[in-house]
C-alpha positions as CSV (number, residue, x, y, z in Angstrom):
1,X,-11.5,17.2,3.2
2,X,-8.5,19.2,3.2
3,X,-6.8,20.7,-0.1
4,X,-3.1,21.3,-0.9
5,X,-0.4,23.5,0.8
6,X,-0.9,26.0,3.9
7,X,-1.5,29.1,1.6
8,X,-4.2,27.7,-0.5
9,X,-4.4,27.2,-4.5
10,X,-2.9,29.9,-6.9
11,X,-4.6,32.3,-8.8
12,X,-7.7,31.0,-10.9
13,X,-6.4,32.0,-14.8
14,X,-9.1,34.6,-16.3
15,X,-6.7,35.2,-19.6
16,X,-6.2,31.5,-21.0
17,X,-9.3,29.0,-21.2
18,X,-9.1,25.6,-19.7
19,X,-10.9,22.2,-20.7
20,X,-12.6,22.2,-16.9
21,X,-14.3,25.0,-17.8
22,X,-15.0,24.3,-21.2
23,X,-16.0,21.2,-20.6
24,X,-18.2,22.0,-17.4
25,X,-20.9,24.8,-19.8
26,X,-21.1,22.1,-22.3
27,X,-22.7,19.9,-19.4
28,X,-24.7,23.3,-18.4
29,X,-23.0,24.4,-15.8
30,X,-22.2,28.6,-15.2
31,X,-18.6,28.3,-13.7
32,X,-16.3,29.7,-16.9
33,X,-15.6,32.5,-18.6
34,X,-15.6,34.9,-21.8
35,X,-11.9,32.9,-22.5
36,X,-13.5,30.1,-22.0
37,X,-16.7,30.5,-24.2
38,X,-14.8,31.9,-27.2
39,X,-12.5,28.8,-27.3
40,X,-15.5,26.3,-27.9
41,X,-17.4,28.9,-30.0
42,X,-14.0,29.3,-31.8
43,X,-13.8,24.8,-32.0
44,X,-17.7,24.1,-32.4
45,X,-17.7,25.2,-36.4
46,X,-15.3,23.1,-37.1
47,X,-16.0,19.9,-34.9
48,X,-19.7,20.7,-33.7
49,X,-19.9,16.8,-32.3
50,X,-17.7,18.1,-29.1
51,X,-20.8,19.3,-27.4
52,X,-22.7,15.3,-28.0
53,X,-19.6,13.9,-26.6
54,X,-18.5,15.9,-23.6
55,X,-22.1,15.0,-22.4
56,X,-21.7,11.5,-23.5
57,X,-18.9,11.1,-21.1
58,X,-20.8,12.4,-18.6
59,X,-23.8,10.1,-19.1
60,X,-20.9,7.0,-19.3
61,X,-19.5,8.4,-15.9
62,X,-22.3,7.6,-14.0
63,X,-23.2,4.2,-15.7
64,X,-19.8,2.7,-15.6
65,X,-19.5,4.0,-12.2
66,X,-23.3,2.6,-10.9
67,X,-22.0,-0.8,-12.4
68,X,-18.5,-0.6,-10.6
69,X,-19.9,-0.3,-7.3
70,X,-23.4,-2.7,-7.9
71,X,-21.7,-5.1,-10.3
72,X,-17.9,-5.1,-9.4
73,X,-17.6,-4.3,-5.6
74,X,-15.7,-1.4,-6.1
75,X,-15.5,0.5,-3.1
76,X,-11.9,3.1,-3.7
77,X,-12.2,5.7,-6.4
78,X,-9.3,7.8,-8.2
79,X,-10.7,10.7,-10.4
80,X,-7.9,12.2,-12.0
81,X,-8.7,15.5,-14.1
82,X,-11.8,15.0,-12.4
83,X,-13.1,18.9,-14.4
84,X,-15.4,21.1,-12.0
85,X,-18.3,19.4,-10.1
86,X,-21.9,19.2,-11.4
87,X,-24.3,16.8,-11.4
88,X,-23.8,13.1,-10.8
89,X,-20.5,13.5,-9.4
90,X,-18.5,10.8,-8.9
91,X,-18.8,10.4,-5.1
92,X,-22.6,10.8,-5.6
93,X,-23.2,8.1,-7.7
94,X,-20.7,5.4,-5.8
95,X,-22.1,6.7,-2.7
96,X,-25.4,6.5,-3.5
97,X,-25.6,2.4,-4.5
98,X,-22.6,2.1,-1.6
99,X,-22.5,4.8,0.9
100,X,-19.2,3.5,2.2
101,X,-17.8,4.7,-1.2
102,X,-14.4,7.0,-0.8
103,X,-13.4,9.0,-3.2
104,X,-10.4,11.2,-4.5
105,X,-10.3,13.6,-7.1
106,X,-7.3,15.1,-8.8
107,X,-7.4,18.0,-10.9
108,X,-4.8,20.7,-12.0
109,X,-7.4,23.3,-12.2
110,X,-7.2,26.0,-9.3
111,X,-10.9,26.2,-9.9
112,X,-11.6,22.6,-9.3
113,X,-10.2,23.2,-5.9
114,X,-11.9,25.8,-4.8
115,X,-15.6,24.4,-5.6
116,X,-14.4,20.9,-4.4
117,X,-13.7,22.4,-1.1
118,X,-16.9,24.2,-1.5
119,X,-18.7,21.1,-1.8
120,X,-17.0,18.9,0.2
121,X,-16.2,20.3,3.7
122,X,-18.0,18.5,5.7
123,X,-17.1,14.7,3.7
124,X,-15.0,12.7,5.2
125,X,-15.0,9.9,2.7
126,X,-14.0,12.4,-0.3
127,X,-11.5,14.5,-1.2
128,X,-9.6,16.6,-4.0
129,X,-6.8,18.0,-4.4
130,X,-4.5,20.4,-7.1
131,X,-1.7,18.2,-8.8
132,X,-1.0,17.5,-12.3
133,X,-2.4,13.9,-13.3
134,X,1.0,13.7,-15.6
135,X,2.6,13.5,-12.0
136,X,1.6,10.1,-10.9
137,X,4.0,9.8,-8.2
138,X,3.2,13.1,-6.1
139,X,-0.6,12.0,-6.6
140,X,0.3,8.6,-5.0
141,X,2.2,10.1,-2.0
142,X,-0.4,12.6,-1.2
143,X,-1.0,11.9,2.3
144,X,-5.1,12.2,1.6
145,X,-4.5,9.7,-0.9
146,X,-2.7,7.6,1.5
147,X,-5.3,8.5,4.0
148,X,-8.4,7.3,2.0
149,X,-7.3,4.7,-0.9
150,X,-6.0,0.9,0.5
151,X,-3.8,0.0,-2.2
152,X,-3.9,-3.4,-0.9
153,X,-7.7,-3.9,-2.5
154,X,-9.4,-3.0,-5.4
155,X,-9.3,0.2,-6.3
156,X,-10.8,2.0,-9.7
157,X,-8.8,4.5,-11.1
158,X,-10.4,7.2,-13.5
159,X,-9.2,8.9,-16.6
160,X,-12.7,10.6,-17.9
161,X,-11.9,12.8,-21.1
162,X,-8.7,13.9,-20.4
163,X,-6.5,11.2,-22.1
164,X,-6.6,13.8,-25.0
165,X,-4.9,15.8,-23.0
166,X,-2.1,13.5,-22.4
167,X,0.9,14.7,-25.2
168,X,3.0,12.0,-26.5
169,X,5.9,13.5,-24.6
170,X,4.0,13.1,-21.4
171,X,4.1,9.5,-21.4
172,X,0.6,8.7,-21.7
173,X,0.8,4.7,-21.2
174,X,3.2,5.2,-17.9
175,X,1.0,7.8,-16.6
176,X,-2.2,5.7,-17.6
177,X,-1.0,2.5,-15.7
178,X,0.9,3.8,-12.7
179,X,-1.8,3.2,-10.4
180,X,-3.6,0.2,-12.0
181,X,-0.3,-1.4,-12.4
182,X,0.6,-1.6,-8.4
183,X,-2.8,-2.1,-7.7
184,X,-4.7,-5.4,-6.3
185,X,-6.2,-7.7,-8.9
186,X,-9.5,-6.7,-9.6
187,X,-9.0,-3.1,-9.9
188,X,-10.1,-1.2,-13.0
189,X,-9.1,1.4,-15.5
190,X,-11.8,3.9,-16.5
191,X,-10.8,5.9,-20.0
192,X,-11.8,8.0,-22.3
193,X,-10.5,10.1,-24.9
194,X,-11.3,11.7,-28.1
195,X,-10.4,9.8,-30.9
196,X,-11.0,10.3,-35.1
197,X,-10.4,7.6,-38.0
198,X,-9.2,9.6,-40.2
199,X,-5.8,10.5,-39.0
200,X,-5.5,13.8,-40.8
201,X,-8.9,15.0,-38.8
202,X,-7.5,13.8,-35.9
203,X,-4.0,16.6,-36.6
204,X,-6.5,19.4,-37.6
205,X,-8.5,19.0,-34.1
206,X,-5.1,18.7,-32.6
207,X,-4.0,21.6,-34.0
208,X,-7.0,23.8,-33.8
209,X,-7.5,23.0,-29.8
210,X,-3.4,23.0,-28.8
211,X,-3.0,26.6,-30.7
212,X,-5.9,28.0,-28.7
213,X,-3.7,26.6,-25.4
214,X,-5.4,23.6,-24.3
215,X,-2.8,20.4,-24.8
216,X,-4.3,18.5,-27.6
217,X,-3.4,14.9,-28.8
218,X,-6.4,13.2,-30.9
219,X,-5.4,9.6,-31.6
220,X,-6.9,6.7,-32.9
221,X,-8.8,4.6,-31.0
222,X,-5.7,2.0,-31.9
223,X,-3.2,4.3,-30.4
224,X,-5.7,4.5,-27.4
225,X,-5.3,0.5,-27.1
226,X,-1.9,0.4,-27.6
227,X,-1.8,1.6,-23.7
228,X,-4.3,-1.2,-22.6
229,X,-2.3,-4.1,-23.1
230,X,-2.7,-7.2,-20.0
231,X,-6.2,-5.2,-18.7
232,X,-9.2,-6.8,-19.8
233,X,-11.9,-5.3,-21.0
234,X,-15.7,-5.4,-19.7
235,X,-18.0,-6.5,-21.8
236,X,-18.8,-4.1,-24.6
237,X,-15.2,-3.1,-24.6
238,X,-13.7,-0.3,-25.6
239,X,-16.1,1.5,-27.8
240,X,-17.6,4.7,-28.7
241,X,-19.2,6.0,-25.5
242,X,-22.7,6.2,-26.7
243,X,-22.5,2.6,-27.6
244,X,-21.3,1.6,-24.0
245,X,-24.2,0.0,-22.0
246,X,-26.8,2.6,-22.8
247,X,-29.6,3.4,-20.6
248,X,-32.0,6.0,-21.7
249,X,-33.5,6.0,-17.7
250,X,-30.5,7.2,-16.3
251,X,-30.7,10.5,-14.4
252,X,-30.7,13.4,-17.2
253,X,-27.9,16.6,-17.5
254,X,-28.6,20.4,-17.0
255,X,-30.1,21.9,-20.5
256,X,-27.5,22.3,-22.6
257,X,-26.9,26.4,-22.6
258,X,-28.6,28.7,-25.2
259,X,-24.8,29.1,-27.3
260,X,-24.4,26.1,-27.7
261,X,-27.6,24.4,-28.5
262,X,-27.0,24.4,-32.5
263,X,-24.6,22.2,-32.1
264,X,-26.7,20.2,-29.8
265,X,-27.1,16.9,-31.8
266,X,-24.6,17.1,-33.8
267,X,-23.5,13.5,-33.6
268,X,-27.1,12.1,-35.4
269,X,-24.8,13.8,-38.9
270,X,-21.6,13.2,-38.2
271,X,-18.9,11.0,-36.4
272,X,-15.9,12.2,-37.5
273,X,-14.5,12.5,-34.4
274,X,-16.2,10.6,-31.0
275,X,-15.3,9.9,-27.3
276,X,-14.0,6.2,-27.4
277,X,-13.6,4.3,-24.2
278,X,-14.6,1.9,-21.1
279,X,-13.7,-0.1,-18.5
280,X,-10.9,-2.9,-17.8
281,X,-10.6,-4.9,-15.2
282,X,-6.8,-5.8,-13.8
283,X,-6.4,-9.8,-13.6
């Protein structure tokens, strides 16, 4: 596993929060800090379902990967904005039905790469490294990339709530199908992102999470599809993330931290905004 450059990653940002961090203690995990926790206690009033659906992405990680590598043969993995590791990692679940699973991740956070090297030091078949997801072409020239991913079969290619993340300007759909669209039939596109019906919720979330310094786009979940077109979609489609394939036996997260539990729940009473996503399969 090697990471990126001969000095090492930059500085780990203490005075801004980022969504790794925010996202990793609403699936129980310790790495963040103050910035960090006053961000989502500053959010969670005003859209207390964040907290049901960071950890219903995480419970749709590991099923829509477990049915990639049983179901589809899947064997190549791209994480990108693959967020601080924790449970159920993606590597653990593709190598545990198929230990012959490789496996890069991709995430801008400095964090991310210094507990990914952590973890993986002594893994052969996984990597990550620091680059900016919006930069598809430096992620595909990344000689660990290179190293690991056979472009020649299929490969899936992971966006995991962080398409939200993705600002119009950025050029979601190009940087969504980049990979997917040079890769052999029968690769996928995993996505999520957060979506609301109501358009004028969908601003105010915007708004709230981009002024706090987190890039923020909510969009409707037909904005979202208006990215998807020629991929087919595995059956249930794209849908809210609770609804896809649900299996209450799957392995459980860490206990959601003391803060946060109020909002614990959350989505039972409302749904005004929700993690929309799935699986497609390139023809």
């Amino acid at each position: 596993m090697t990471g990126d450059g001969p000095t090492g990653p930059p500085p780990i940002p203490h005075d801004v929060p980022t969504s790794a961090r925010a996202y990793g203690w609403m699936l129980g995990g310790k790495d963040n800090y103050e910035v960090d926790r006053r961000f989502l206690m500053t959010t969670l009033p005003a859209f207390p379902e964040c907290v049901d659906i960071a950890r219903q992405n995480r419970a749709f990680l590991y099923r829509a990967v477990r049915h990639l590598v049983r179901e589809e043969g899947v064997r190549q993995f791209v994480d990108m904005g693959c967020g601080l590791p924790t449970d159920s990692n993606v590597h653990q679940v593709a190598q545990a039905f198929a230990p012959d699973s490789v496996v890069v991740y991709v995430d801008i956070d400095p964090i991310v790469l210094a507990h990914g090297r952590a973890l993986l030091a002594d893994d052969a078949t996984t990597t990550v490294l620091q680059a900016d997801m919006r930069d598809q072409k430096k992620i595909l020239e990344h000689p660990d990339v290179r190293r690991l991913i056979d472009f020649d079969r299929p490969v899936a290619v992971l966006f995991l709530s962080v398409v939200h993340h993705l600002l119009d300007g950025d050029e979601p759909r190009q940087v969504l199908r980049t990979i997917i669209d040079q890769a052999a039939p029968g690769s996928f596109l995993g996505l999520s992102q957060v979506v609301a019906d109501d358009t004028a919720k969908g601003a105010e979330m915007s708004e709230l999470i981009s002024g706090q310094g987190i890039p923020w786009r909510t969009r409707t979940p037909a904005e979202v599809d208006a990215f998807l077109d020629g991929l087919e979609p595995v059956d249930p489609g794209m849908v809210d993330l609770a609804d896809w394939r649900p299996d209450p036996g799957q392995p459980p997260l860490a206990p959601v931290d003391g803060p946060l539990l109020p909002y614990a729940g959350a989505t039972r009473l409302s749904r005004r905004v929700y993690e929309y996503g799935g699986l497609l399969r390139k023809p």
